[in-house]
C-alpha positions as CSV (number, residue, x, y, z in Angstrom):
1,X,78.4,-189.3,-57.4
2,X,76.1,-186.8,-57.9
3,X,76.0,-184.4,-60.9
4,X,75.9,-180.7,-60.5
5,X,73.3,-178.7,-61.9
6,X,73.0,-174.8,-63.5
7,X,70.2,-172.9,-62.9
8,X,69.0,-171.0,-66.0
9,X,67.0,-168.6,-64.2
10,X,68.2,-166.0,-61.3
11,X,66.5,-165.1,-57.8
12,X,64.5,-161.8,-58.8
13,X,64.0,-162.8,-62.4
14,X,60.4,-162.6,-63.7
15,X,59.0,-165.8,-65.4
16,X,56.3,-166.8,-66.7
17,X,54.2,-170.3,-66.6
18,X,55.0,-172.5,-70.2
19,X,51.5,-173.2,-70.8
20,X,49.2,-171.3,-67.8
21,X,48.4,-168.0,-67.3
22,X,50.7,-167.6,-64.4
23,X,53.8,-165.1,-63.9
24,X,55.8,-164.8,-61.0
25,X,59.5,-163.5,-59.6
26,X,61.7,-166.1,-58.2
27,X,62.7,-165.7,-55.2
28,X,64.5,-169.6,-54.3
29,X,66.4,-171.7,-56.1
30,X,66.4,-175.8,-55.0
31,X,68.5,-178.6,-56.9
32,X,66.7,-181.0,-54.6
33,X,63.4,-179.9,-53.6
34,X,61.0,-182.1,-51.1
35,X,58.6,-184.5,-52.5
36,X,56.0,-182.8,-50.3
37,X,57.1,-179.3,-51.6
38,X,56.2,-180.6,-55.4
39,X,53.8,-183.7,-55.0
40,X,54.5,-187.0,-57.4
41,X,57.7,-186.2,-59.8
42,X,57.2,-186.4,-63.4
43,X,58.8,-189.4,-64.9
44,X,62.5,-190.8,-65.5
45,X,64.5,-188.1,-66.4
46,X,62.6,-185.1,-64.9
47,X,64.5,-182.1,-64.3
48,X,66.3,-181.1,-61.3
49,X,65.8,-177.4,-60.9
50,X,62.9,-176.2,-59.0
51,X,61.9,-172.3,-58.7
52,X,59.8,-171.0,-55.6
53,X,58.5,-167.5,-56.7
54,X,55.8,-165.1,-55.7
55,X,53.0,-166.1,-58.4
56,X,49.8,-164.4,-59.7
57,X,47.7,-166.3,-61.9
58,X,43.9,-164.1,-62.4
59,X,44.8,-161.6,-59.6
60,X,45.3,-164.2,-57.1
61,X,48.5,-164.3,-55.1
62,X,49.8,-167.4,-53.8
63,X,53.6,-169.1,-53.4
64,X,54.4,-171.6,-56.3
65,X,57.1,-174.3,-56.7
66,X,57.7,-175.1,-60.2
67,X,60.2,-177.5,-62.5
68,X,62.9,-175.3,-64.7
69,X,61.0,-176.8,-67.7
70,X,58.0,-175.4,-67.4
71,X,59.1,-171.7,-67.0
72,X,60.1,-168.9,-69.3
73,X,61.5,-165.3,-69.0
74,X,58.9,-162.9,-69.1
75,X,59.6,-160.0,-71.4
76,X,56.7,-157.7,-70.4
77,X,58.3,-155.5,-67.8
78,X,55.1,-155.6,-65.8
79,X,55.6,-155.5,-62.6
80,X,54.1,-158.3,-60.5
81,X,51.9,-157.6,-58.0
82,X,51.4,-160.2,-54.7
83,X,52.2,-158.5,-51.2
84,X,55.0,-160.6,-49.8
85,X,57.5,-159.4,-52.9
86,X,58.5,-156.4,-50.5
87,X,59.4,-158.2,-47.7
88,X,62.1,-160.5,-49.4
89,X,63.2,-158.1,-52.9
90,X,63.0,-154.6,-54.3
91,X,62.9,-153.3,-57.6
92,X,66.0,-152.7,-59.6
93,X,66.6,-150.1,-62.5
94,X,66.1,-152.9,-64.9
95,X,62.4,-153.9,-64.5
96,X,63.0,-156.9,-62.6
97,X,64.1,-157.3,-58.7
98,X,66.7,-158.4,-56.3
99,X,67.2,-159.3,-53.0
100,X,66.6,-156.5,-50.3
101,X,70.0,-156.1,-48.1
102,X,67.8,-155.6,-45.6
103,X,65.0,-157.7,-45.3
104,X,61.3,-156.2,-43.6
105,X,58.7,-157.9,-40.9
């Protein structure tokens, strides 16, 4: 039987990294992720909830696929600049982003 899990954080939400200098907007959700999406799995018990967001850490945009335990909400209200944000979300009024009802080339 398998258990069913919660996500804490929401497609559009930013985050930030726990411990690196990395912030990002989500922009997937994946209970059960690939072992080649995340490399080797932490140990017994390791979480369940992975987050693919468009990341910057030092100016450098890239695609990141992190563990629900190392992230937390990011309270800036900076926006987050990589170039593949607009082709998959938009800005909302409240700082942060959601999905685009249309989505762009």
């Amino acid at each position: 039987m398998s258990k069913t899990q919660i996500a804490r954080y929401n497609i559009g939400q930013v985050i930030r990294h726990r411990l690196y200098e990395m912030r990002g907007v989500i922009f997937d959700v994946d209970a059960s992720p690939a072992a080649a999406d995340i490399g080797p799995m932490p140990g017994p018990g390791a979480p369940g909830v992975f987050y693919r967001m468009f990341a910057v850490d030092d100016q450098i945009p890239y695609v990141a696929c992190i563990a629900e335990q190392d992230l937390l909400p990011d309270q800036s209200g900076e926006p987050v600049n990589h170039p593949e944000i607009s082709g998959l979300l938009e800005v909302d009024e409240g700082g942060g982003y959601r999905r685009r009802k249309r989505l762009m080339n």
